[in-house]
N, C-alpha and C positions, 0 to 999 in steps of 0.2 A: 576661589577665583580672584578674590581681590588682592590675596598675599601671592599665590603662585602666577599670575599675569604679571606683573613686574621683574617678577624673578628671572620668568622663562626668557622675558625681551634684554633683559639685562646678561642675560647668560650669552643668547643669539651675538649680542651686540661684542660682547668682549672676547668670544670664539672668532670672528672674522676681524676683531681690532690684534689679534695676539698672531694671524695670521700676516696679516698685512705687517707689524709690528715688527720680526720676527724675521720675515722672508722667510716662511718656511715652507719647503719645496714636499713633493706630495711624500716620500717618506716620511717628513717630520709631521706633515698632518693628519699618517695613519698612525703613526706609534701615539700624539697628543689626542687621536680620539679614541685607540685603545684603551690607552690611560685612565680617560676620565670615564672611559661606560666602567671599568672594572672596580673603578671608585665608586661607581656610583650604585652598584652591583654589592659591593662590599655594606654599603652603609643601607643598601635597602636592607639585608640581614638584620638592621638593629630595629626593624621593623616589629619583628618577632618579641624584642622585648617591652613592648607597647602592651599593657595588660586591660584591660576592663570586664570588669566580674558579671558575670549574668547576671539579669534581670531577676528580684526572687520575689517571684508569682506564688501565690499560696496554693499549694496543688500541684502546680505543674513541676516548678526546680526548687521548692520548698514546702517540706509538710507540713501538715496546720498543727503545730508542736501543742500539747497541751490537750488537744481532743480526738475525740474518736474517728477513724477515718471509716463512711458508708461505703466509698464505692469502690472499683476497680483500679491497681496501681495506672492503668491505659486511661484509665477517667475519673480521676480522684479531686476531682475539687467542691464533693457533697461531703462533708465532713456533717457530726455529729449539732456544730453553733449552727447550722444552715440549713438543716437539713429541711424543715418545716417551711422554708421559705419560697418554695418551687421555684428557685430561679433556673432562668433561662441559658442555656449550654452554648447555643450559636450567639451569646449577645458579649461585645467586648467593651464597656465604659470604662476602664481600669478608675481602681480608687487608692490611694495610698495611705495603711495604718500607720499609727503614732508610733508602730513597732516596727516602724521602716521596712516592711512585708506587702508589695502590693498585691491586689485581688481585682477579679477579672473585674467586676462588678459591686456597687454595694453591696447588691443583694449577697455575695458568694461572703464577703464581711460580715453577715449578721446583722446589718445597721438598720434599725427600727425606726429613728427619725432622722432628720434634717432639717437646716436651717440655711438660708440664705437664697442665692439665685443664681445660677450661668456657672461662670471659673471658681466662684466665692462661697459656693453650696459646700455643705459641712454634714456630713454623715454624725453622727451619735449614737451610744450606745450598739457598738456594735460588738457581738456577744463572739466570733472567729476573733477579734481581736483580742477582748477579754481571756479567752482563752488561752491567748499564747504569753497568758505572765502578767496582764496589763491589769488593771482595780477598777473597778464601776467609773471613777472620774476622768481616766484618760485611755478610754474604749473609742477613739472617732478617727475619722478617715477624712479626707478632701480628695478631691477629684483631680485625676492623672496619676500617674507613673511617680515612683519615687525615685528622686535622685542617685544616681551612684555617684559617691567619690572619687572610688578610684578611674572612672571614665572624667570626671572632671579633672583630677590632678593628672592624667597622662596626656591628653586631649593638646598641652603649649607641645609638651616635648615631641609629642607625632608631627604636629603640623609645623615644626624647628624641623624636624627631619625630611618631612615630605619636600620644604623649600629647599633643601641643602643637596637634595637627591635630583627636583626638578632643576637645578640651576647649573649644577654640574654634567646633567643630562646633556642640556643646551648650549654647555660650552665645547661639548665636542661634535656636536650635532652640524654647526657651521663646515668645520673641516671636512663632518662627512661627505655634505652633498659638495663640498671644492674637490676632495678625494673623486667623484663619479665626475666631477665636468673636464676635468683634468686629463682622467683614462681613459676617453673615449675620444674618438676622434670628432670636428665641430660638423660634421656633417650626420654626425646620430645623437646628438647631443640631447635634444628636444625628443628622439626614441627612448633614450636612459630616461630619462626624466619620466616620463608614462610609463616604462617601464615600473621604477618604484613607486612610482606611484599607484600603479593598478596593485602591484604584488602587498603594497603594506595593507590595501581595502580587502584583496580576496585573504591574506593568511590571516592579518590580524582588524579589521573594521569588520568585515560583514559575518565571519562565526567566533570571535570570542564573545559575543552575548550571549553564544546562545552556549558555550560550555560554562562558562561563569555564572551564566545563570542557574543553568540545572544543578551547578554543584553546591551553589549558596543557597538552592532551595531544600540540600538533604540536611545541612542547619537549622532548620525552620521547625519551632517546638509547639509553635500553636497557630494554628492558619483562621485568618478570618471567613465568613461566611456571609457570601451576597445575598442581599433580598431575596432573589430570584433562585434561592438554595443551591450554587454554585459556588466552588472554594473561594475564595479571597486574598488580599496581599495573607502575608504572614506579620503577626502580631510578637511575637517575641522569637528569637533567634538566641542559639546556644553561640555566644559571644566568642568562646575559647574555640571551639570547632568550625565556626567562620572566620576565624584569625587564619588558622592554622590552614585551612583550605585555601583560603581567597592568597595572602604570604605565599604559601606554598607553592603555589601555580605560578603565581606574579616570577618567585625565585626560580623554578625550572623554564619557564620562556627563556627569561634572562640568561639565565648560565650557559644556554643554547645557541643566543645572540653573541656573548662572551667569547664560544668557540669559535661561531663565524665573525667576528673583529681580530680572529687570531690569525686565524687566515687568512683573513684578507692585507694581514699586516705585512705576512709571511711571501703572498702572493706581490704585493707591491713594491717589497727590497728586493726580490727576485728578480722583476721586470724593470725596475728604473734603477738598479744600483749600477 
């Protein structure tokens, strides 16, 4: 919000200063907002090459390399270091090894002691780590999630992209709604206006939550679990198949809008040329 809010007003602003600038009468401000949604269409594509590597869970998107695996490949995270440990299935504290493998729980770790308090507690000797290559001295985990890199080095270039896609959005977005006040006569002028306004809440405000939701929930590689023994948000998401899904969609709406900016380009040299 605080990079894309300036953007977006800066986009607004320079879309009705290039109109006014310009005199440009409504063909030239349907082919300038063609223009820019196809631009901006085109550069959402480089959306795709934005990477960030899943999450590696021990159990879940990574095997506990080095020990025996107990249980089922559906519920594999009782391996042979842990197995003595009875930890608990529904419970999620992630802790992350020095072998950059995080685990649901210390417990699902092997970690036998601890040192410290809150954010600064420190697992030890934990016999899942040991196992995966590591020496009695550097067996310990700390509490949370391990970093991924490749999600911190892509992370400028996305949100470079997401500004450059929202700004040029903006810049044709003015013309748009000059384009509806222009083609309408001043006596429905304020009917156009509800008009799109109703049609952008029923097609795209009030059901695209609920199909983007359902679709980013078939990503979801491990669901948490409420007190009350009912499912929970989801705890880790297969990253590459939420790209591809959530991109996916974003790209087929668009190329849709694409079509209808074509015609309407098509419809307005028709009638004002």
């Amino acid at each position: 919000g605080v990079v894309l809010l300036p953007i977006t007003i800066l986009g607004m602003f320079l879309g009705g200063f290039f109109i006014k600038k310009f005199k440009l009468h409504v063909t030239g401000m349907a082919k300038f907002a063609c223009i820019t949604f196809v631009i901006a269409y085109l550069l959402n594509l480089l959306y795709f090459t934005c990477n960030c590597d899943v999450l590696q869970v021990a159990g879940l998107t990574v095997p506990y390399s080095g020990v025996k695996q107990l249980s089922s490949p559906q519920n594999s995270f009782i391996a042979s270091c842990n197995a003595d440990c009875s930890c608990k299935m529904n419970q999620w504290d992630p802790v992350c090894g020095d072998n950059g493998i995080t685990y649901m729980t210390a417990c699902f770790a092997g970690c036998k002691s601890s040192a410290g308090f809150g954010k600064n507690m420190v697992f030890h000797n934990c016999s899942c780590v040991e196992g995966q290559g590591h020496g009695l001295g550097n067996s310990s985990a700390v509490l949370g999630q391990c970093q991924r890199e490749s999600c911190t080095k892509t992370f400028p270039y996305f949100l470079a992209l997401q500004a450059a896609c929202a700004f040029i959005l903006c810049l044709g977005g003015t013309p748009t709604y000059m384009i509806m006040f222009r083609s309408v006569s001043p006596d429905l002028k304020s009917f156009a206006v509800g008009i799109e306004t109703l049609g952008g809440r029923v097609l795209g405000g009030l059901p695209a939550p609920i199909y983007f939701g359902a679709l980013i929930d078939e990503t979801c590689l491990k669901w948490g679990t409420k007190s009350c023994g009912g499912s929970g948000s989801c705890r880790v998401y297969d990253t590459k198949a939420f790209r591809n899904i959530y991109l996916g969609l974003i790209a087929g709406l668009r190329a849709g809008c694409c079509l209808l900016y074509l015609v309407l380009y098509v419809l307005i040299m028709k009638r004002f040329k």
